[in-house]
N, C-alpha and C positions, 0 to 999 in steps of 0.2 A: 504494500500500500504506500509505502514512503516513497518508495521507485516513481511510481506513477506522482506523486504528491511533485516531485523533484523533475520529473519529466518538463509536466505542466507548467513549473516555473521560471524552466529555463525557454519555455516557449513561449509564455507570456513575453518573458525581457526579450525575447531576440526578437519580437513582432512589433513591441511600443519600445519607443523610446524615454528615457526617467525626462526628461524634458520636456516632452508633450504632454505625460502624465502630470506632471506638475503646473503647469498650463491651463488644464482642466478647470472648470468648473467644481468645486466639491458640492456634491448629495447630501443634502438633506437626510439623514438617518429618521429623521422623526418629524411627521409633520405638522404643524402648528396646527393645535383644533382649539374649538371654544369649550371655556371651563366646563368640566361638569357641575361643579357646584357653583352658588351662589354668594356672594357675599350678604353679609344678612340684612343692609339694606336693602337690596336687591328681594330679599327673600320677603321682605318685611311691604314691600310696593306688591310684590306680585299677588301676597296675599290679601291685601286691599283690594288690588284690583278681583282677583276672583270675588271675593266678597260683596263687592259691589254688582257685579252680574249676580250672584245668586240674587242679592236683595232684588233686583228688576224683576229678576226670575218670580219670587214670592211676589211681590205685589207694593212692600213695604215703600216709604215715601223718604224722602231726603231726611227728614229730623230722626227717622229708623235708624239711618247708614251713619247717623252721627253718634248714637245711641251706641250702635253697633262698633264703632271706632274707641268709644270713650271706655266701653267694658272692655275689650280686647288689649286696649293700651296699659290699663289698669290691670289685668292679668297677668298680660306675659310680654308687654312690648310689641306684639305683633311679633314674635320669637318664635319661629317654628318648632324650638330645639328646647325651647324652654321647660324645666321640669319644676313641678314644686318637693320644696325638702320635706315639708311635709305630711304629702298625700303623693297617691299615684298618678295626680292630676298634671297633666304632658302635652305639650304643644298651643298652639295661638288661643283655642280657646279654652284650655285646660283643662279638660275634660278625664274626668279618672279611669282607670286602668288601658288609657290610649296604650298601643305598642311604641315603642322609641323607636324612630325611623317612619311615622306614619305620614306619608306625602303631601305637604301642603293644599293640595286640590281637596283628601278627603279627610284632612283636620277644620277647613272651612266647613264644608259641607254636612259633616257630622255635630259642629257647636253651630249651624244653621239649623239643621232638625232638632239638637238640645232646645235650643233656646224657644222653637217652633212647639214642641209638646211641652217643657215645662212653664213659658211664660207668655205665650205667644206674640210678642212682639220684645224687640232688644231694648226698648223703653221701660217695659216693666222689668225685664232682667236686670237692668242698669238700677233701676229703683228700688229691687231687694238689692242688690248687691252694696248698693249707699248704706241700707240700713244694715245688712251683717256681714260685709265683707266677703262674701263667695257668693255664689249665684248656682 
């Protein structure tokens, strides 16, 4: 196998020249792609922005989506990643026993339906939650 290895090398050099080779253009080993992750600003708008479609989605009216900003902000910062120390309550809208890793699209969507069956509308959410601090 070495034969063959040493064959090939000397047929390489005797076809190019180190001169031309070096002349060359060098490749790209790795090609530049876009982050996969987010930075948490990023993370922190994209989840606004879903949020604000669902709200359209539901019916709810601008003073809703302000409702809806002012509990979320008050939770977790709009933190996808955010955990409470302590409860098992995990991500934007802190909802307990969420899994860590749960995707932005269905942590919105999920403290949408929360909020949808326990208080139905993010005004009265906002409203217990003035008065006892969780919601």
């Amino acid at each position: 196998m070495k034969w063959i290895i040493a064959l090939l090398m000397g047929f390489v050099t005797s076809v190019v020249s180190y001169p031309a080779v070096a002349q060359a253009p060098k490749l790209k080993l790795i090609e530049e792609k876009a982050p996969k992750t987010m930075s948490l600003a990023q993370l922190q708008q994209y989840g606004k922005k879903l949020a604000k479609l669902k709200i359209k989605k539901v019916g709810w009216s601008h003073k809703e989506w302000l409702a809806l900003v002012e509990l979320w902000t008050r939770e977790s910062q709009w933190n996808p990643h955010s955990k409470n120390k302590r409860s098992s309550a995990y991500g934007i809208p802190q909802i307990l026993k969420m899994p860590i890793g749960t995707p932005v699209e269905e942590q919105i969507d999920l403290g949408i339906k929360y909020i949808i069956h326990r208080y139905k509308t993010p005004t009265r959410a906002l409203a217990f939650h003035s008065r006892n601090g969780w919601y």
